[in-house]
C-alpha positions as CSV (number, residue, x, y, z in Angstrom):
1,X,44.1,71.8,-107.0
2,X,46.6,71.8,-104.4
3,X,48.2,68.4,-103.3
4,X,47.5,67.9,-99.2
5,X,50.4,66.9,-97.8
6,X,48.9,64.1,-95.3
7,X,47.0,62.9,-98.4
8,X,50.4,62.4,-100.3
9,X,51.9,60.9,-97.0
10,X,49.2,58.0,-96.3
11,X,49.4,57.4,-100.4
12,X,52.9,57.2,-100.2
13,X,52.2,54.1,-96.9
14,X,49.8,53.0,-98.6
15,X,52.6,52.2,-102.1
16,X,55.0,50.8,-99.6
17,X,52.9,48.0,-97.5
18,X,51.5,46.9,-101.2
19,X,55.2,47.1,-102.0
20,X,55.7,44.7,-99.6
21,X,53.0,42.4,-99.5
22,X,53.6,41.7,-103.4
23,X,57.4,41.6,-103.2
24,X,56.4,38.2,-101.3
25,X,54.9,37.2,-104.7
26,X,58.3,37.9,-106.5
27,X,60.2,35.9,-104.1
28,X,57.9,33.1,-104.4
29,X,58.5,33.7,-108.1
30,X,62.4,33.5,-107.9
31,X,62.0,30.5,-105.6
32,X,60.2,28.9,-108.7
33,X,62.8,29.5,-111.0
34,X,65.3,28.0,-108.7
35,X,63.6,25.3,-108.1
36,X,63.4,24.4,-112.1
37,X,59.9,26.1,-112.6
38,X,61.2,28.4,-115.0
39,X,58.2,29.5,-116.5
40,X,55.6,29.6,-113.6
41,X,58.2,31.8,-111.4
42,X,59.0,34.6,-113.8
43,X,54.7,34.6,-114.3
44,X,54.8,35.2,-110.6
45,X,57.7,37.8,-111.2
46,X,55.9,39.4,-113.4
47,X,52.4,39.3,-111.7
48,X,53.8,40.9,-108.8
49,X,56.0,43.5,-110.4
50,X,52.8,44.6,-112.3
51,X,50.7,44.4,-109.1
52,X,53.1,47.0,-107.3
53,X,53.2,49.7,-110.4
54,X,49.3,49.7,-110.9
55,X,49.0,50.0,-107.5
56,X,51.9,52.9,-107.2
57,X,50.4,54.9,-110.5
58,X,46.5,54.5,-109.0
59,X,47.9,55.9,-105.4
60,X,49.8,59.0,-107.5
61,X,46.6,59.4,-109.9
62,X,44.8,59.9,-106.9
63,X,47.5,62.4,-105.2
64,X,47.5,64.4,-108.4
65,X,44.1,64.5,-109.1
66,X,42.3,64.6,-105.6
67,X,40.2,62.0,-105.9
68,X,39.8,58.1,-105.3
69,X,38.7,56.3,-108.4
70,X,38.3,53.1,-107.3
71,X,35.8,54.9,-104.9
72,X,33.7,56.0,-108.0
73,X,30.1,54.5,-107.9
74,X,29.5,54.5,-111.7
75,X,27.9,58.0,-111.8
């Protein structure tokens, strides 16, 4: 299956805004750790580094593959 180029451009948007909108979850984490909440901010590190690579390997799964799986209706 060939790879559609707009596809692969809006996937490619689509990695970056959830890029940003969880990198405000590591600030918050790093603000954490700064503030003495050593623990609870590299959790929120964490969280949100994990957040943005599931979310970058599901958008490439679906550029590869053609298809959205998270559109999937259980069939």
């Amino acid at each position: 299956m060939a790879i559609n180029p707009k596809d692969a451009v809006d996937s490619v948007k689509d990695i970056a805004q959830n890029a940003i909108g969880k990198s405000g979850e590591i600030v918050e984490g790093a603000a954490d750790v700064l503030k003495g909440d050593v623990s609870g901010g590299v959790g929120g590190i964490i969280k949100g580094a994990t957040d943005i690579a599931t979310g970058s390997v599901e958008k490439a799964k679906e550029i590869l593959t053609g298809r959205d799986d998270s559109a999937d209706d259980g069939e």
